[in-house]
C-alpha positions as CSV (number, residue, x, y, z in Angstrom):
1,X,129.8,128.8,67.8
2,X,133.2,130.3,69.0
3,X,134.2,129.3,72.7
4,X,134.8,132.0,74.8
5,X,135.7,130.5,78.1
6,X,136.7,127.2,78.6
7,X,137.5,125.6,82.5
8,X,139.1,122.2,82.4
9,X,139.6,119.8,85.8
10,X,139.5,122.8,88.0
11,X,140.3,121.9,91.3
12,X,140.0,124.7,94.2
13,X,141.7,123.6,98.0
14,X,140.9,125.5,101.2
15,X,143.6,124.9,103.6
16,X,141.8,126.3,107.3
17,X,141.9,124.7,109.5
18,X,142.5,122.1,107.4
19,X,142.5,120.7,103.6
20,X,139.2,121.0,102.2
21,X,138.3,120.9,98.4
22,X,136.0,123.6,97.5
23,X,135.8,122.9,93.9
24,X,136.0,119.1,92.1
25,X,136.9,118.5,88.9
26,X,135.0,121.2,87.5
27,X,134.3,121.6,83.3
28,X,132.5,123.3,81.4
29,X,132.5,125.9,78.1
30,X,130.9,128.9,77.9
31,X,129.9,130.3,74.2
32,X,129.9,133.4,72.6
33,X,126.7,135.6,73.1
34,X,125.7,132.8,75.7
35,X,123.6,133.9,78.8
36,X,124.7,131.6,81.3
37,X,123.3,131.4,85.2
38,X,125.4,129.3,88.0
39,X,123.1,128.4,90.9
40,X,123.3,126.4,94.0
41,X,123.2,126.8,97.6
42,X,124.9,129.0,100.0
43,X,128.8,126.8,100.0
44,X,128.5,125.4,97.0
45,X,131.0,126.7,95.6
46,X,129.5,128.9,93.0
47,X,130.9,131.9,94.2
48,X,134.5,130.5,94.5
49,X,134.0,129.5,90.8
50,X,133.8,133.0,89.9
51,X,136.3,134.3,91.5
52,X,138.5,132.2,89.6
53,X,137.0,132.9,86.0
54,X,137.6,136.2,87.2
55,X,141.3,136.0,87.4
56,X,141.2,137.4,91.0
57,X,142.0,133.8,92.4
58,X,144.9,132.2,90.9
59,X,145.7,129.1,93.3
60,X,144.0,126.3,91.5
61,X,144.7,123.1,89.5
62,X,143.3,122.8,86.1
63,X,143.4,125.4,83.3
64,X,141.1,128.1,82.8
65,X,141.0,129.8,79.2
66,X,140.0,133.1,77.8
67,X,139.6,134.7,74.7
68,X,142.1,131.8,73.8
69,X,144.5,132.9,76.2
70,X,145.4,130.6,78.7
71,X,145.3,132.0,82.1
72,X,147.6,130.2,84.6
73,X,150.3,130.7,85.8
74,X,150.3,134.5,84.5
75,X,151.4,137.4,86.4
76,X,149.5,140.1,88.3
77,X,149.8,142.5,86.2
78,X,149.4,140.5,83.0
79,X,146.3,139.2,84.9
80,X,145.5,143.1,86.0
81,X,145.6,144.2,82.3
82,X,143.5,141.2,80.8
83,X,140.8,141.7,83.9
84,X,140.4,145.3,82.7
85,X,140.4,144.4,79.0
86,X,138.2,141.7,78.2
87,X,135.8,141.2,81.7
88,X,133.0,143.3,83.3
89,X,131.6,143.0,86.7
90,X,128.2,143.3,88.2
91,X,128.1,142.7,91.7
92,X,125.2,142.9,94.5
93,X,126.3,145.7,95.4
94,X,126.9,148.5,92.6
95,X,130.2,150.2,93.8
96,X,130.1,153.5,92.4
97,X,132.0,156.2,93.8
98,X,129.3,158.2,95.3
99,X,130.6,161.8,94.7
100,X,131.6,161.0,91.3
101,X,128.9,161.4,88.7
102,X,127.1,158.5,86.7
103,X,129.3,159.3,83.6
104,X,132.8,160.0,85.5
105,X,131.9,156.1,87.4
106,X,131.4,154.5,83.8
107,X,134.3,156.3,82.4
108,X,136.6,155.0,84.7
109,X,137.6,150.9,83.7
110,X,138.0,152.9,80.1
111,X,140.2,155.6,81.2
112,X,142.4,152.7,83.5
113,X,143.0,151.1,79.8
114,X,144.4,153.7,78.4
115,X,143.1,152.6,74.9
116,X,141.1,155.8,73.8
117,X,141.5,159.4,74.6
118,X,139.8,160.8,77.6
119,X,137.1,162.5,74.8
120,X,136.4,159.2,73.3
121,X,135.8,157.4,76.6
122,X,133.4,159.9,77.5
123,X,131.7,159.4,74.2
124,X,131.6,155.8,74.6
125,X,130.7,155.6,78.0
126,X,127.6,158.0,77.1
127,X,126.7,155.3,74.2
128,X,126.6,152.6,77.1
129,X,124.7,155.2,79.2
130,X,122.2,155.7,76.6
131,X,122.2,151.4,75.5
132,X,120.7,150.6,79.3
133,X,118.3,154.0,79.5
134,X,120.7,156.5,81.6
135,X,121.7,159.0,79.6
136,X,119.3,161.3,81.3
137,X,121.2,160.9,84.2
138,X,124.9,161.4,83.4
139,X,125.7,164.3,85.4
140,X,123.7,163.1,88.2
141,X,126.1,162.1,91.3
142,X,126.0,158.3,92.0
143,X,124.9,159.0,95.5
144,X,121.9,160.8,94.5
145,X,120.5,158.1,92.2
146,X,117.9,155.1,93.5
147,X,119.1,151.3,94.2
148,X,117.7,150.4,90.6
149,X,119.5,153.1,88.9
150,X,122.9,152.5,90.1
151,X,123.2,149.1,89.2
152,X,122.3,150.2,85.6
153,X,125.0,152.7,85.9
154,X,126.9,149.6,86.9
155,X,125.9,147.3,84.6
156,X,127.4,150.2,82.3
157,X,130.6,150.5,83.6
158,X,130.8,146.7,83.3
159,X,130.0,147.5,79.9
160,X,133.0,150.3,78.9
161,X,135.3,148.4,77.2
162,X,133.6,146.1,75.1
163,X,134.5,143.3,77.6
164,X,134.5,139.5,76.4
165,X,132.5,138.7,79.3
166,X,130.3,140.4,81.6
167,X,130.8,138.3,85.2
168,X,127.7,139.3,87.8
169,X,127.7,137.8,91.1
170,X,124.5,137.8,92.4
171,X,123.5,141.3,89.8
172,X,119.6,141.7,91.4
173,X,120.3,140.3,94.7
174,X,119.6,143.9,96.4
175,X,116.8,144.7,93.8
176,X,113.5,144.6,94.2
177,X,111.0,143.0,92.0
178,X,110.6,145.7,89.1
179,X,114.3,146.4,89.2
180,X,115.4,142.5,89.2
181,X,113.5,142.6,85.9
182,X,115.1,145.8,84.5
183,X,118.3,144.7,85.2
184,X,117.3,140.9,83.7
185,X,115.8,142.2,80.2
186,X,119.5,144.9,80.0
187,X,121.2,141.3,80.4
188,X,118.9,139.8,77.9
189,X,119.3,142.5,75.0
190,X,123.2,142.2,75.5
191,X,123.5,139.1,75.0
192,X,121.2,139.4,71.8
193,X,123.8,141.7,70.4
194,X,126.4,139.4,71.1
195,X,127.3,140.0,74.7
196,X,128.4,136.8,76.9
197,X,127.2,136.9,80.1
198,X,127.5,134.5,83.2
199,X,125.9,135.2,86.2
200,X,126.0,133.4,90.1
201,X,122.0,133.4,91.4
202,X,120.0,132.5,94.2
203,X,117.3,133.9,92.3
204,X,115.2,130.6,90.4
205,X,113.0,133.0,88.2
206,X,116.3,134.7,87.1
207,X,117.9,132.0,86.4
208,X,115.5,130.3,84.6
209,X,115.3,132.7,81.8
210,X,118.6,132.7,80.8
211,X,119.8,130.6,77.9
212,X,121.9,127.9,80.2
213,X,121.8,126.7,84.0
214,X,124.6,124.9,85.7
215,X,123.7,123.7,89.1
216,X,126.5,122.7,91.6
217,X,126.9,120.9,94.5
218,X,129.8,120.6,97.4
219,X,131.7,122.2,94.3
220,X,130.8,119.7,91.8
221,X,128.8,121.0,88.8
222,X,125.6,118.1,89.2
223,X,123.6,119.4,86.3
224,X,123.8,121.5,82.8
225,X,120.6,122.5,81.4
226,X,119.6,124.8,77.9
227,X,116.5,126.5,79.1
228,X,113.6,127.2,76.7
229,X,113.5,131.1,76.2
């Protein structure tokens, strides 16, 4: 197994209106290819702990690693770069650019990295349109496509540059039924490829078919569990 993300005696301090620690001691790996769900209540500090793996929150003690590279203490635009290059996002809310199409929205994390040609982006960014059943709906403009269909499109974009990890905070949280399991068997054929995925969910029948659970409390992790898939 090859360690893909590793978080060591993180520590995370709130400081109004007064010192407050948000996160304690937290530890934990995260494996290649590994479908990981983070649940707890609302303030439990789930949600902080993501923004931290994300790299969009860098006051913290502790060391978080990537991709063996460790992560504090770097730069923004180092951090700018690596965000862009190895992670993909999935939020609640999809965050397409409504009058751009489906194809220009997925293009775009692949045209910020400046990798490929604009021609090969758009080629690759119709593979990942065609991997989660969009392709059909390229041209379409973002604002013209249902709730279900734009988080696919989203789940896409996450998807443009081959990223080390996809991060979703709470992916199906705006979904209905049918569409919160869409969006779960996408995540579940990705990570059969090889795709490491961590998501934060309220959701219990989410989160209970992913490979791993880690359940937190007043920002301690309390339990780890392997579920049986």
């Amino acid at each position: 197994m090859t360690t893909v993300l590793s978080a060591q005696h993180v520590n995370k301090y709130f400081y109004d209106p007064e010192k407050f620690r948000v996160l304690n001691d937290v530890t934990f790996e995260v494996q290649k290819g590994e479908f990981l769900a983070i649940v707890g209540k609302s303030g439990c500090g789930k949600s902080t702990l993501l923004y931290l793996l994300s790299t969009m929150d860098t006051d913290y003690e502790g060391t978080i690693e990537m991709a063996g590279t460790s992560l504090r203490g770097r730069s923004q635009d180092f951090l700018s770069h690596f965000r862009n290059e190895h992670l993909g996002f999935v939020f609640q809310f999809h965050f397409l650019l409504p009058e751009f199409s489906a194809l220009q929205n997925v293009m775009l994390p692949g045209l910020k990295l400046g990798r490929y040609s604009e021609k090969d982006v758009q080629e690759r960014a119709m593979e990942k349109l065609r991997l989660i059943g969009m392709a059909d709906f390229a041209r379409k403009p973002a604002s013209k496509l249902s709730g279900g269909q734009q988080q696919r499109v989203a789940i896409a974009r996450a998807l443009i540059n081959d990223p080390t990890i996809i991060m979703g905070d709470e992916p199906t949280g705006n979904l209905d039924r049918a569409n919160t399991e869409n969006v779960f068997d996408i995540f579940r054929d990705l990570a059969g490829k090889g795709q490491t995925i961590i998501t934060v969910t309220h959701d219990p029948d989410f989160a209970d078919k992913t490979d791993r659970v880690i359940e937190m409390s007043d920002g301690m992790i309390i339990a780890s569990h392997e579920n049986k898939v």
